[in-house]
FITI-34662 format. One record per residue (C-alpha): residue number from 1; x, y, z; residue in one letter. Coordinates in steps of 0.1 Angstrom, whole numbers, plus 5000, padded with zeros to 4 digits. Example, Ala and Ser with C-alpha at 12.3 -4.5 7.8 and 13.67 -1.06 7.14 Angstrom:
% FITI-34662
+-----+------+------+------+------+
! seq !   px !   py !   pz ! type !
+-----+------+------+------+------+
!   1 ! 5123 ! 4955 ! 5078 !    A !
!   2 ! 5137 ! 4989 ! 5071 !    S !
+-----+------+------+------+------+
This chain:
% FITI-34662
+-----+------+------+------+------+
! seq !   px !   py !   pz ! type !
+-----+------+------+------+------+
!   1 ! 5616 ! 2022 ! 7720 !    X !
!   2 ! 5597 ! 1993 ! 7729 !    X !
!   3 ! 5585 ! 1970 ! 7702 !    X !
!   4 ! 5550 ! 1951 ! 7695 !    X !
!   5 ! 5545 ! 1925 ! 7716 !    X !
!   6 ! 5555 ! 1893 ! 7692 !    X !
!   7 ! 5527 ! 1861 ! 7697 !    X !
!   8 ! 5535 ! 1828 ! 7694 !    X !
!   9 ! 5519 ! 1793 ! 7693 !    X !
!  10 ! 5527 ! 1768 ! 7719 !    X !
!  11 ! 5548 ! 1748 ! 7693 !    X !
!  12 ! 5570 ! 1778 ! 7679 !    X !
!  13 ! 5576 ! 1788 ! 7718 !    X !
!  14 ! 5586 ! 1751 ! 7723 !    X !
!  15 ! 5607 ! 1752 ! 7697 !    X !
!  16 ! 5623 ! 1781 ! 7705 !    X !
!  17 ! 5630 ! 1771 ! 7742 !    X !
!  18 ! 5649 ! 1742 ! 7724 !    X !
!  19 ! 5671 ! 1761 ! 7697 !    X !
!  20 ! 5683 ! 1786 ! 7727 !    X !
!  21 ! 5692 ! 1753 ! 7748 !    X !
!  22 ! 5713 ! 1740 ! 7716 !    X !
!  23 ! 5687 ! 1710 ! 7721 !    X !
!  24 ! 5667 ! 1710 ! 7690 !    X !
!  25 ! 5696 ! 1705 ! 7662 !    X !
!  26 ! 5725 ! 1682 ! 7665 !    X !
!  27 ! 5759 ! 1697 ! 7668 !    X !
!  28 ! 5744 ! 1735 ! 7676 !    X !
!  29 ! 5778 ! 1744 ! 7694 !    X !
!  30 ! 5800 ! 1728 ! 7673 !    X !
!  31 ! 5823 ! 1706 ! 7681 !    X !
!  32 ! 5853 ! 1701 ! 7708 !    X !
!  33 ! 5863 ! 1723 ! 7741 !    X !
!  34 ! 5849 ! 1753 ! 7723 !    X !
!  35 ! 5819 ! 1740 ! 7716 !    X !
!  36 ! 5819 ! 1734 ! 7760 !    X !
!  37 ! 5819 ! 1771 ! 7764 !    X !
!  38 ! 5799 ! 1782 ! 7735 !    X !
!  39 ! 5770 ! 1760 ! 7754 !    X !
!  40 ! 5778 ! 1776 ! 7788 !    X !
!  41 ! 5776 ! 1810 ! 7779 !    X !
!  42 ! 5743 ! 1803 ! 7758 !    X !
!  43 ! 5727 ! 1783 ! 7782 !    X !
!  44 ! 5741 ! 1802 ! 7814 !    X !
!  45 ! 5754 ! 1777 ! 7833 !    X !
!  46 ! 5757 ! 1734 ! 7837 !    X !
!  47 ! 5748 ! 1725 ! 7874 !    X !
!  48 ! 5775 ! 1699 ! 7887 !    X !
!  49 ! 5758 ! 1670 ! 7908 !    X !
!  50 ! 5773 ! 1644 ! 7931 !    X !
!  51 ! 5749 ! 1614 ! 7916 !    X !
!  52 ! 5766 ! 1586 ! 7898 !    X !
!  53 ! 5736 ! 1567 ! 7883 !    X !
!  54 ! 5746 ! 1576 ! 7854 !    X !
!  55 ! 5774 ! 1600 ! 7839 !    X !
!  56 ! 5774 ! 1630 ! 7865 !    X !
!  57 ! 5747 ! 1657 ! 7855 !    X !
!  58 ! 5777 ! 1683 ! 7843 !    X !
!  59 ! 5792 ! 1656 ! 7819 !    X !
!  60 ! 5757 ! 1647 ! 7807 !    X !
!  61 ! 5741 ! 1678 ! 7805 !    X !
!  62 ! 5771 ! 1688 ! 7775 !    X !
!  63 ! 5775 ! 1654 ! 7759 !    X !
!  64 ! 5735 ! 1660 ! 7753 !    X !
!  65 ! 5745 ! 1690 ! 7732 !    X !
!  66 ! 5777 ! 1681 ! 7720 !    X !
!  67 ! 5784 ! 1654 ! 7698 !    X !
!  68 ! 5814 ! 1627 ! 7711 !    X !
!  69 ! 5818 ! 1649 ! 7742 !    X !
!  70 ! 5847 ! 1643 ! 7764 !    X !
!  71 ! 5850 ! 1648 ! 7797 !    X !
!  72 ! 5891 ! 1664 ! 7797 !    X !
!  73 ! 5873 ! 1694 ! 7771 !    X !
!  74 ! 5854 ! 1707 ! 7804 !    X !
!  75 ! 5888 ! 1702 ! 7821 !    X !
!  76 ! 5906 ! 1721 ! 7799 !    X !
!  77 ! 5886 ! 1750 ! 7799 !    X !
!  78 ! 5884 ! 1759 ! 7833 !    X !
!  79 ! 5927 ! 1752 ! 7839 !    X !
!  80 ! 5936 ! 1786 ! 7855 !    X !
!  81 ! 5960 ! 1810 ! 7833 !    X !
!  82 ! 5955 ! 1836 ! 7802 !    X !
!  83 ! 5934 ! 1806 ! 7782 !    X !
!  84 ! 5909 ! 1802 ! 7812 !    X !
!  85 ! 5870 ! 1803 ! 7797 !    X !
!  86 ! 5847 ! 1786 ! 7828 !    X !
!  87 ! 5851 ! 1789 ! 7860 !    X !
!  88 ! 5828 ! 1770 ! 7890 !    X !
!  89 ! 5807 ! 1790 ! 7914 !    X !
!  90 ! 5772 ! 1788 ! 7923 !    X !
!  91 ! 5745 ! 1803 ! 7903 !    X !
!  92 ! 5711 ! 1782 ! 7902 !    X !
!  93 ! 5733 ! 1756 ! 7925 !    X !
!  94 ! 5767 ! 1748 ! 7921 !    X !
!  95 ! 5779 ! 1750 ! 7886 !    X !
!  96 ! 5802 ! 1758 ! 7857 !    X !
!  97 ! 5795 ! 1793 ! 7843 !    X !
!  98 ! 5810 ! 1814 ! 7817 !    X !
!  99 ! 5841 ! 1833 ! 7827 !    X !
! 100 ! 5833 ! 1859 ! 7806 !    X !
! 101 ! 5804 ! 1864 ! 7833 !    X !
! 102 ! 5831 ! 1865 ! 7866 !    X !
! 103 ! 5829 ! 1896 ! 7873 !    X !
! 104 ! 5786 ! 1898 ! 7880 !    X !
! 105 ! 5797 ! 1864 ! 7903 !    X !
! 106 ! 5817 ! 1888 ! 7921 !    X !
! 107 ! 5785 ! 1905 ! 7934 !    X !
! 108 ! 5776 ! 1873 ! 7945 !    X !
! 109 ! 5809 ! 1867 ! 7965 !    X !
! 110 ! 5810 ! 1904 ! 7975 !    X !
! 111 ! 5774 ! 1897 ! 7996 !    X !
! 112 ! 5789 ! 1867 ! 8012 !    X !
! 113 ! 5809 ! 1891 ! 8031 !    X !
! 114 ! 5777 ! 1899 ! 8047 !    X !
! 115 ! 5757 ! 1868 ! 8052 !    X !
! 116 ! 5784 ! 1841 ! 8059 !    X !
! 117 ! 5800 ! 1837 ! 8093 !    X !
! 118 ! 5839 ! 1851 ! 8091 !    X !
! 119 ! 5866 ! 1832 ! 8087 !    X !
! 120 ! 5886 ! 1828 ! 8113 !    X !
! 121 ! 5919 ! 1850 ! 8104 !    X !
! 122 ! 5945 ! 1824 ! 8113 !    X !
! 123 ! 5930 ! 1796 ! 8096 !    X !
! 124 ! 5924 ! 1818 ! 8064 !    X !
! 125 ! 5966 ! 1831 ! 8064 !    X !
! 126 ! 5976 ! 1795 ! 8070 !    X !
! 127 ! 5957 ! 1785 ! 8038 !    X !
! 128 ! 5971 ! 1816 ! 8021 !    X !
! 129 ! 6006 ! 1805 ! 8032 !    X !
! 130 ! 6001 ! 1770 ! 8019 !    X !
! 131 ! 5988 ! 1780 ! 7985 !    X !
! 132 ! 6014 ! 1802 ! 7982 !    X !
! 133 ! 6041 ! 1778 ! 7992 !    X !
! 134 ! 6025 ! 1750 ! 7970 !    X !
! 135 ! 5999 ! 1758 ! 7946 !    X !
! 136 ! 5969 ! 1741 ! 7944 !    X !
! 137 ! 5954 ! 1721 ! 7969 !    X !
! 138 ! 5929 ! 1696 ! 7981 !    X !
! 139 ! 5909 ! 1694 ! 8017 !    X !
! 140 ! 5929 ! 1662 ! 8020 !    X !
! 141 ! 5961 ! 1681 ! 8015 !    X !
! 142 ! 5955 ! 1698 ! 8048 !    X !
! 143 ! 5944 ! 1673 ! 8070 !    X !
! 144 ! 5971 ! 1654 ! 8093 !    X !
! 145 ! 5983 ! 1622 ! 8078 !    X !
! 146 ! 5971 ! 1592 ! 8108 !    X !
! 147 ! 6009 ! 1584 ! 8114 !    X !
! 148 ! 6019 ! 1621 ! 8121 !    X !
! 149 ! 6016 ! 1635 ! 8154 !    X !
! 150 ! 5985 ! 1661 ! 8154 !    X !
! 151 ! 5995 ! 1697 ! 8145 !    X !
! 152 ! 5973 ! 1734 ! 8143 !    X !
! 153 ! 5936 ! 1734 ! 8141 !    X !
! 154 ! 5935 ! 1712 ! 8109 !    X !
! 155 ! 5924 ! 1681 ! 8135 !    X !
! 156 ! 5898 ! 1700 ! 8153 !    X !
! 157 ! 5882 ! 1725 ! 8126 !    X !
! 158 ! 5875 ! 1708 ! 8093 !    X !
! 159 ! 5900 ! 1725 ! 8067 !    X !
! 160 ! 5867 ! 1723 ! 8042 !    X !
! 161 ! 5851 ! 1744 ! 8069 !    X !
! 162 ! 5874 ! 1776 ! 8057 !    X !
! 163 ! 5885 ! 1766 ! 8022 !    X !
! 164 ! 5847 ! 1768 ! 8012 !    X !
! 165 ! 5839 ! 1799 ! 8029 !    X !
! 166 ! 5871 ! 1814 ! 8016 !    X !
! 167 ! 5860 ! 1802 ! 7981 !    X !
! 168 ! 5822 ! 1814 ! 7986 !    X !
! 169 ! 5839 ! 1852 ! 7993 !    X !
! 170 ! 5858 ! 1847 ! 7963 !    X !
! 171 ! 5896 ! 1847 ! 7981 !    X !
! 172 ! 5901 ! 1813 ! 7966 !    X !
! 173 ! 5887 ! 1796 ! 7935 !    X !
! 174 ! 5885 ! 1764 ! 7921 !    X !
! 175 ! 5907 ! 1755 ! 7892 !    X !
! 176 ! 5898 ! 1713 ! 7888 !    X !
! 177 ! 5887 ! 1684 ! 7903 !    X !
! 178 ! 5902 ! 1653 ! 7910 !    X !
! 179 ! 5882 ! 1625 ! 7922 !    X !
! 180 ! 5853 ! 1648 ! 7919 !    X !
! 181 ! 5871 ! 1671 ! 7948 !    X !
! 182 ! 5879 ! 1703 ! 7945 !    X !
! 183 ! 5914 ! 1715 ! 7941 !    X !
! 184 ! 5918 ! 1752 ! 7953 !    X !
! 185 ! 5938 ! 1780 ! 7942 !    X !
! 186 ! 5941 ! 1813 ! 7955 !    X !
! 187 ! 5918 ! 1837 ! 7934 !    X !
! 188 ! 5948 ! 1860 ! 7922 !    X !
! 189 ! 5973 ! 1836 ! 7909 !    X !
! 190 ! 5943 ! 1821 ! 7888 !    X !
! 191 ! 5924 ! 1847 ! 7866 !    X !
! 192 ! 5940 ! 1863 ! 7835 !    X !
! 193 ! 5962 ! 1892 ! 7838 !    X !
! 194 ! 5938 ! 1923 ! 7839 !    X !
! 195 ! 5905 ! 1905 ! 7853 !    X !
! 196 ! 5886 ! 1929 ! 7872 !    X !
! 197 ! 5877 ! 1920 ! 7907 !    X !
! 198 ! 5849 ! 1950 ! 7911 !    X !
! 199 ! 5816 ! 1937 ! 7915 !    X !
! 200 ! 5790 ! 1954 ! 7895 !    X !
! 201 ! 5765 ! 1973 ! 7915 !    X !
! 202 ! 5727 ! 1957 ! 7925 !    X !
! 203 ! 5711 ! 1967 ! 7896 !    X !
! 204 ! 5737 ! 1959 ! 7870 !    X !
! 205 ! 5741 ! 1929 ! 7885 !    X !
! 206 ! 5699 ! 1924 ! 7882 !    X !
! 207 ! 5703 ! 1931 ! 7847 !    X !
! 208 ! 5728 ! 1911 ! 7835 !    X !
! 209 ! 5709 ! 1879 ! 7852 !    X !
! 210 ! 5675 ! 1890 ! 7833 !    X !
! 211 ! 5693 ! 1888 ! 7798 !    X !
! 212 ! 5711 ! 1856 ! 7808 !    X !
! 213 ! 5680 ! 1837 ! 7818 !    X !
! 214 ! 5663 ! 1850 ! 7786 !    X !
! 215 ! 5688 ! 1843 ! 7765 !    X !
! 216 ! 5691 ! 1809 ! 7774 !    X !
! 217 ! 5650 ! 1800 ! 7781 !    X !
! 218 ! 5641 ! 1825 ! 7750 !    X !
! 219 ! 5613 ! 1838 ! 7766 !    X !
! 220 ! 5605 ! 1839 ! 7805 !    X !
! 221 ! 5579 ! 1854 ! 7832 !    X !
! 222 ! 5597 ! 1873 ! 7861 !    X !
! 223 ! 5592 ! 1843 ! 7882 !    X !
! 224 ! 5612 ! 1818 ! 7858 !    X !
! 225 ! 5636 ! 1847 ! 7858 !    X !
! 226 ! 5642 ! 1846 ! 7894 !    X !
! 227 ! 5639 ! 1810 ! 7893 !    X !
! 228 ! 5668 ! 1796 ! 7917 !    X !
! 229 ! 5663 ! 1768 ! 7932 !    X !
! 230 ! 5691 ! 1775 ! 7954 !    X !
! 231 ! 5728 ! 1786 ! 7954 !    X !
! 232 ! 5724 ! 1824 ! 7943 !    X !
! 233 ! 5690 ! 1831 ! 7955 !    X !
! 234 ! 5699 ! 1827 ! 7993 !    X !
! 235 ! 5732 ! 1847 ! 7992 !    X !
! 236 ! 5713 ! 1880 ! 7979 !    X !
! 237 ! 5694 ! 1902 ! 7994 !    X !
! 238 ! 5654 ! 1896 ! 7988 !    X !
! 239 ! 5652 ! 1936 ! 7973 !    X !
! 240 ! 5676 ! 1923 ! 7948 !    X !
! 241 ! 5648 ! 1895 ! 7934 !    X !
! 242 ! 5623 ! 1914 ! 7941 !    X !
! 243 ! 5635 ! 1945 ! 7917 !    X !
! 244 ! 5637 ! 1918 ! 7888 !    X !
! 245 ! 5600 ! 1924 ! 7877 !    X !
! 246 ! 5600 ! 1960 ! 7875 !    X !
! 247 ! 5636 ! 1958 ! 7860 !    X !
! 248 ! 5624 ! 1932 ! 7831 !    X !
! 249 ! 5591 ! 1962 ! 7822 !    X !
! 250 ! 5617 ! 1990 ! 7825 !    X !
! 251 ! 5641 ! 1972 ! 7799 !    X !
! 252 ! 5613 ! 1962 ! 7778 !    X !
! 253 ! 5601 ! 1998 ! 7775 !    X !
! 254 ! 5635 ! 2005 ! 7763 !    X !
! 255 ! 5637 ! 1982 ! 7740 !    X !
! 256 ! 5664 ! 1959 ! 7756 !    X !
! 257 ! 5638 ! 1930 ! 7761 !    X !
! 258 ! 5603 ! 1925 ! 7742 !    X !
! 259 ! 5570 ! 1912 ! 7754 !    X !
! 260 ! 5561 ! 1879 ! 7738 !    X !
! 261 ! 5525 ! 1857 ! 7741 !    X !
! 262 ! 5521 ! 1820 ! 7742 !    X !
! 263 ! 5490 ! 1807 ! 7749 !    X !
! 264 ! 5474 ! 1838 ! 7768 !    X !
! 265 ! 5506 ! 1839 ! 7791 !    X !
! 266 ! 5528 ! 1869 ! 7787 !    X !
! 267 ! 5569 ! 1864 ! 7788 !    X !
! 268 ! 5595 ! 1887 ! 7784 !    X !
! 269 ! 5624 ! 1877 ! 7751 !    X !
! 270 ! 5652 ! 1892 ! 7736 !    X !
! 271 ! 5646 ! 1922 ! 7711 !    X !
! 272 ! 5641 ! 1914 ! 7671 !    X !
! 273 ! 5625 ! 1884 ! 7657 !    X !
! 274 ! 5637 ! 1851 ! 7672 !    X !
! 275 ! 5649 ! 1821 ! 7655 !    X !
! 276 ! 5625 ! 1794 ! 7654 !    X !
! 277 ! 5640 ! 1770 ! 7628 !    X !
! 278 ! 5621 ! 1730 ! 7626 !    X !
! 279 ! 5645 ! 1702 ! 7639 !    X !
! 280 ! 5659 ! 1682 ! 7611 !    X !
! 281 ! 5658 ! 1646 ! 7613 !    X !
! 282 ! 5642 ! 1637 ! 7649 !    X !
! 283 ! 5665 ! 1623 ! 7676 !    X !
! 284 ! 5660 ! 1611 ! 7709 !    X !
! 285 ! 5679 ! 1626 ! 7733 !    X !
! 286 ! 5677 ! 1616 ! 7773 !    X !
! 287 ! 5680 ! 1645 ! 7793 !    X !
! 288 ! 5698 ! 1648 ! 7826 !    X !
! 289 ! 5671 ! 1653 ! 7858 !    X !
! 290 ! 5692 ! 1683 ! 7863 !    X !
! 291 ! 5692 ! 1695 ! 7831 !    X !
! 292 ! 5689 ! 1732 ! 7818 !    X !
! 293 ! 5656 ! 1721 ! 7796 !    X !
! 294 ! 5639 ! 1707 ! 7827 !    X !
! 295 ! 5653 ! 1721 ! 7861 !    X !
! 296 ! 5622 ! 1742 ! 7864 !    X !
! 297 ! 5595 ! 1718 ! 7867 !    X !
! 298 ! 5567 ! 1743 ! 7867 !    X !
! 299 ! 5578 ! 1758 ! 7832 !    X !
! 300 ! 5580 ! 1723 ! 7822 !    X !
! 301 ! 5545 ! 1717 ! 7829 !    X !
! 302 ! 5535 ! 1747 ! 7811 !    X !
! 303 ! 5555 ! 1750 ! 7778 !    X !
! 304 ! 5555 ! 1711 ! 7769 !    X !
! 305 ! 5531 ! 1699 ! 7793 !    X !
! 306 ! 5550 ! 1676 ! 7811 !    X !
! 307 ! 5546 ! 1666 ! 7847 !    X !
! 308 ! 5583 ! 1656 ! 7855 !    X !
! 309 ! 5593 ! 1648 ! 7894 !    X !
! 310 ! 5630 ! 1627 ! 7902 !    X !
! 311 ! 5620 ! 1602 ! 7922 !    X !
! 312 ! 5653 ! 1593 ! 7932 !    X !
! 313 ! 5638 ! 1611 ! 7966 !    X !
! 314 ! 5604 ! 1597 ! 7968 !    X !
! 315 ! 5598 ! 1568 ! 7986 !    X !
! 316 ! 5600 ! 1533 ! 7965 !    X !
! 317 ! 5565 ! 1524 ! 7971 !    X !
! 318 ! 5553 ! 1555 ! 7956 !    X !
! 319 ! 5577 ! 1554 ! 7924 !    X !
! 320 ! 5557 ! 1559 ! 7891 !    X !
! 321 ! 5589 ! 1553 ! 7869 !    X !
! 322 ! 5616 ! 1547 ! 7885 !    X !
! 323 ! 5648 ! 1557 ! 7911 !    X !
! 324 ! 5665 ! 1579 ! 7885 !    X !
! 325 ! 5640 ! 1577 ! 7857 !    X !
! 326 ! 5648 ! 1608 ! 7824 !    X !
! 327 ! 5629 ! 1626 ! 7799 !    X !
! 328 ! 5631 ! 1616 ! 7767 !    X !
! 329 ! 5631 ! 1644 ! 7741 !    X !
! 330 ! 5621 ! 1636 ! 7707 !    X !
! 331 ! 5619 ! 1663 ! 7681 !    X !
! 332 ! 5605 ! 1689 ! 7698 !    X !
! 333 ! 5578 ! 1670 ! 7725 !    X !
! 334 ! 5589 ! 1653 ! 7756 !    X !
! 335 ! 5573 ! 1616 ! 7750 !    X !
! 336 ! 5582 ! 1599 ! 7783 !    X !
! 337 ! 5612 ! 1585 ! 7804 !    X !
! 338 ! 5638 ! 1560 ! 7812 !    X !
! 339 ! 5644 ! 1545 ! 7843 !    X !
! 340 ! 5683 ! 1534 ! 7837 !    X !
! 341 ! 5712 ! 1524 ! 7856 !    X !
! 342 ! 5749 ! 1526 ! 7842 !    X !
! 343 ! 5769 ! 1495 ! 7853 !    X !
! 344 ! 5804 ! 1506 ! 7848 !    X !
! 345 ! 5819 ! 1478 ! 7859 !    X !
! 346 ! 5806 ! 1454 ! 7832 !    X !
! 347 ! 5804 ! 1482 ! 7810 !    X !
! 348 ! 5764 ! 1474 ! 7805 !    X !
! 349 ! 5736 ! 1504 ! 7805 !    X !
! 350 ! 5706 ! 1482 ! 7825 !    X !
! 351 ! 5675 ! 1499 ! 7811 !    X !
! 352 ! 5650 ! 1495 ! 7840 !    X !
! 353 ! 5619 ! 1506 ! 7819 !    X !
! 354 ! 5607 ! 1528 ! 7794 !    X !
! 355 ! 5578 ! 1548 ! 7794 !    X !
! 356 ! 5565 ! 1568 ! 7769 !    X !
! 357 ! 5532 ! 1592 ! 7777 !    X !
! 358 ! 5514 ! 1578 ! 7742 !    X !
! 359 ! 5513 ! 1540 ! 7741 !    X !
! 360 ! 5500 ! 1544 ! 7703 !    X !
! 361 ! 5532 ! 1566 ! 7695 !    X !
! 362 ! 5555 ! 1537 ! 7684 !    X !
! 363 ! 5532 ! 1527 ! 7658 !    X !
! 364 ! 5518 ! 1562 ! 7644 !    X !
! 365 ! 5554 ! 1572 ! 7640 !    X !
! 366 ! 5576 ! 1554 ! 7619 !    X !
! 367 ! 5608 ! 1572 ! 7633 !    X !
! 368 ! 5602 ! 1569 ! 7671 !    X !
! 369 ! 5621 ! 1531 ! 7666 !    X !
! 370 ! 5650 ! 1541 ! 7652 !    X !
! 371 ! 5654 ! 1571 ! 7672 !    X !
! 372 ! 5653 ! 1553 ! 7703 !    X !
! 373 ! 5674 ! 1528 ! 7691 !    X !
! 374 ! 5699 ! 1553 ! 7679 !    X !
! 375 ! 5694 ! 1571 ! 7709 !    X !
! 376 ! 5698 ! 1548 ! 7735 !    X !
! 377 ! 5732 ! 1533 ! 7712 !    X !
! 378 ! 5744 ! 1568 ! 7716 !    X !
! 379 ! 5736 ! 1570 ! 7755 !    X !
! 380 ! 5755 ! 1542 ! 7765 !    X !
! 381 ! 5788 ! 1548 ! 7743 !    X !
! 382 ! 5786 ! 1582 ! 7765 !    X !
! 383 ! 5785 ! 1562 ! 7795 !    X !
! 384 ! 5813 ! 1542 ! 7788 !    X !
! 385 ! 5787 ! 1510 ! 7781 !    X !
! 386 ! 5792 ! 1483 ! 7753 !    X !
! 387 ! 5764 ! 1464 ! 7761 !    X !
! 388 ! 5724 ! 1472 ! 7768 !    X !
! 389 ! 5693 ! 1455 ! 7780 !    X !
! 390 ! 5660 ! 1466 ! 7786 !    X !
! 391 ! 5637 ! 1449 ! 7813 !    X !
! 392 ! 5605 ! 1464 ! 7807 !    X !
! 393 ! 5589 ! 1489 ! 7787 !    X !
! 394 ! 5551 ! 1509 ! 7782 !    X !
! 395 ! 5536 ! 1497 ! 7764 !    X !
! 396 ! 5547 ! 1463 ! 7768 !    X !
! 397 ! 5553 ! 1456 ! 7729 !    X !
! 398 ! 5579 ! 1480 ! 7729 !    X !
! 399 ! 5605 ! 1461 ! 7748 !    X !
! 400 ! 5605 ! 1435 ! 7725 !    X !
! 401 ! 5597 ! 1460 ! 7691 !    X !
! 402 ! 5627 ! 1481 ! 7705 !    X !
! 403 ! 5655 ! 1449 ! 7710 !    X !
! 404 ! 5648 ! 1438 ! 7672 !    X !
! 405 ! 5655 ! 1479 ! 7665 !    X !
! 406 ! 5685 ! 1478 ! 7686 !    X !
! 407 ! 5697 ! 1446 ! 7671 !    X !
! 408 ! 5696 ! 1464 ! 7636 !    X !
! 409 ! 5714 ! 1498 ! 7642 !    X !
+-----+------+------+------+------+
């Protein structure tokens, strides 16, 4: 039976967006590898990201939610055998997911079948025969060494070609990284014993992504539950999207999800009364571009009223803020953003600027100093920097307000 619609004020929805990210307490997870996939099944998934600026977007997107993350926890969690809890696959784009979720992924892989050119059979039972021979492998593990004569179709077909096309069906999987490349296994010889392989049907399959965008936005329209930027979203069939909005009022009416108002919009939530507990003592945290919290810039706009673009692909001329420039959470508001680079060499975090939306905000609260200060001590022991300097700041008095605070924590 459905239940009353439940209302809520743009600061309780903000709050709760926050508490189901793991975002507005410290330590909501826990601690340790478990805490890694306690955050990945509540959240849904951590997108993995090529860009170095600073710590990779997978690495920063936990150590945001988990105090004195490390990077070997992730490692450890997604090691193939019985004890195997995340697994990487492409869901908003590519990312880490839940392995308690694999088998609705294998939907995903199932409609590869369909929409990806085949394999080419040979290719595919020569990497069989290797994996089988040798266990895991990288692409660079089947290309011919430069002092070797050539040999199979290794020189003329790129081996990545058919190891990630076997990997998108689902016939291999990826069990590690090592230099951020993948290191493939075959599918079988990595799940725990008993791990079905039967993909869900459409509909279940619809379903289960509803409640897991839900549970980790707290409350969403149909579009931010069909939000994907990419990854997922092209490998389906459009009917499947496109049943999500009549799916989300058919499980409302059932009392599976409930209707929720913010501000004249309506969203769909989880049923019963969510949590919406205060944060303790404010912190500032600096949030990955890629983020969870911030992905989907148009609900970014329109729960904290934020106008949030990377401009790591906008021309320099027209930068605002920076190359690689991230919002700064404090409390429960997004105040602004730092542009930052992190120089591992010297082991020095190089603030570029910071810029915060209020000017006045450093002097009408007392704890926005120290929480940067903490904040930004915090950001660059997770970036593996001792040292950091900031060039320029808005408003100006802030550079100079913010080194004494640094100078004291």
């Amino acid at each position: 039976m459905a239940e009353a619609p439940l209302e809520l004020s743009r600061k309780e929805a903000r709050r709760l967006f926050l508490n189901q990210q793991g975002l507005l307490r410290p330590a909501s997870f826990g601690r340790g590898a478990d805490a890694v996939v306690r955050a990945i099944e509540q959240i849904g998934w951590v997108q993995i990201d090529t860009l170095s600026v600073v710590e990779r977007a997978h690495h920063h997107i936990l150590a945001s939610r988990i105090p004195g993350y490390r990077a070997e926890w992730l490692e450890d969690v997604q090691q193939a055998g019985e004890s195997r809890q995340v697994f990487e696959y492409w869901s908003h784009a590519a990312a880490y997911l839940p392995f308690r979720d694999y088998r609705y992924y294998r939907y995903v892989m199932a409609s590869q079948l369909k929409r990806q050119r085949k394999v080419n059979a040979k290719q595919a039972a020569e990497v069989r025969q290797r994996l089988l021979a040798e266990g895991p492998l990288q692409v660079r593990d089947f290309e011919t060494p430069r002092n070797r004569k050539a040999q199979g179709w290794w020189d003329w077909s790129p081996a990545k070609v058919t190891l990630e096309l076997m990997f998108y069906m689902g016939d291999l999987t990826v069990v590690g990284r090592k230099g951020f490349q993948k290191i493939y296994d075959l599918t079988e010889h990595a799940l725990p014993a008993g791990q079905s392989l039967e993909p869900p049907d459409a509909d279940e399959w619809a379903q289960f992504h509803t409640t897991m965008m839900i549970r980790g936005l707290g409350f969403a329209t149909p579009q931010e539950i069909t939000y994907m930027r990419t990854g997922t979203r092209k490998q389906l069939p459009a009917a499947v999207y496109n049943r999500i909005p009549l799916l989300a009022e058919e499980m409302r009416a059932a009392g599976q999800l409930r209707a929720i108002d913010v501000a004249g919009t309506r969203y769909f939530g989880l049923p019963g009364d969510p949590e919406i507990p205060r944060p303790g003592r404010r912190r500032v945290t600096f949030l990955s571009p890629f983020d969870n919290l911030v992905i989907n810039r148009k609900r970014l706009q329109s729960v904290f009223d934020f106008n949030y673009t990377l401009e790591c692909y906008v021309p320099a001329a027209k930068r605002a803020f920076g190359y690689f420039a991230l919002p700064i959470l404090f409390g429960d508001a997004l105040i602004g953003r730092m542009d930052c680079k992190a120089e591992r060499k010297d082991r020095h975090l190089a603030v570029h600027r910071i810029s915060l939306e209020n000017a006045n905000l450093p002097r009408s609260d007392p704890q926005l100093l120290p929480a940067l200060a903490r904040g930004l001590t915090q950001f660059a022991a997770a970036n593996a920097c001792d040292t950091i300097a900031v060039a320029a700041a808005e408003p100006a008095s802030l550079r100079r307000e913010l080194a004494r605070a640094l100078a004291s924590n």
